[in-house]
N, C-alpha and C positions, 0 to 999 in steps of 0.2 A: 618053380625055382625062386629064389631070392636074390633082388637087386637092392642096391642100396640107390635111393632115389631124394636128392638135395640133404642127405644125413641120413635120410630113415629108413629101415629096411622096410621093403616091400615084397608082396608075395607075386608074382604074375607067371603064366603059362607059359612052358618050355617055348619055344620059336617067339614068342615076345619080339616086336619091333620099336624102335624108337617111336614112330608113329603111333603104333598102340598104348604106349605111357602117356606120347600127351596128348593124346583124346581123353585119358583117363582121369588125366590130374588139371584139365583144364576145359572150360565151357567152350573155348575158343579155339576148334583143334584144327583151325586150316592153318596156325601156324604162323601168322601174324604176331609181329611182334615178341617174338619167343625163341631164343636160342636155345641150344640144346648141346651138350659137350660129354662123351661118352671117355671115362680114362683123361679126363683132361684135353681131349681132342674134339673139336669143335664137327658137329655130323651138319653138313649144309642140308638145309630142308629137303631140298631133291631128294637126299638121300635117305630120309627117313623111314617112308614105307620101304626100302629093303634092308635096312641098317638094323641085323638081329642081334639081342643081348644075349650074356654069357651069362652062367652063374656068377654072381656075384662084383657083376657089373657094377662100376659108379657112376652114375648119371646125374650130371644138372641140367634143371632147364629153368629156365631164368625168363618170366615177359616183363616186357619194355609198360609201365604205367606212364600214365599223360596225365596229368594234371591242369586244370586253366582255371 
């Protein structure tokens, strides 16, 4: 199925979770530092491994950089 993820369309597998995208799209997939907003609704991490996408879902996920 096809999600659009931070503007771009993406291909991933039917039942797809929010947690499955950002493992996918990020080194860092415990989730640290990294909101994640489904429809414009903000998915609290908890929720992410049961949190399924639809076709055509809009997903951002956005992590927090540190600079010093």
């Amino acid at each position: 199925m096809i999600i659009v993820v931070n503007g771009s369309e993406r291909e991933v597998p039917a039942g797809a979770t929010v947690a499955g995208v950002v493992a996918a799209l990020l080194e860092n997939a415990d989730g640290r530092g990294v909101a994640v907003a489904v429809g414009g609704e903000v998915v609290p991490r908890g929720d992410w491994i049961q949190t399924r996408l639809a076709e055509g879902a809009k997903v951002e996920v956005v992590s927090a950089v540190q600079e010093g």
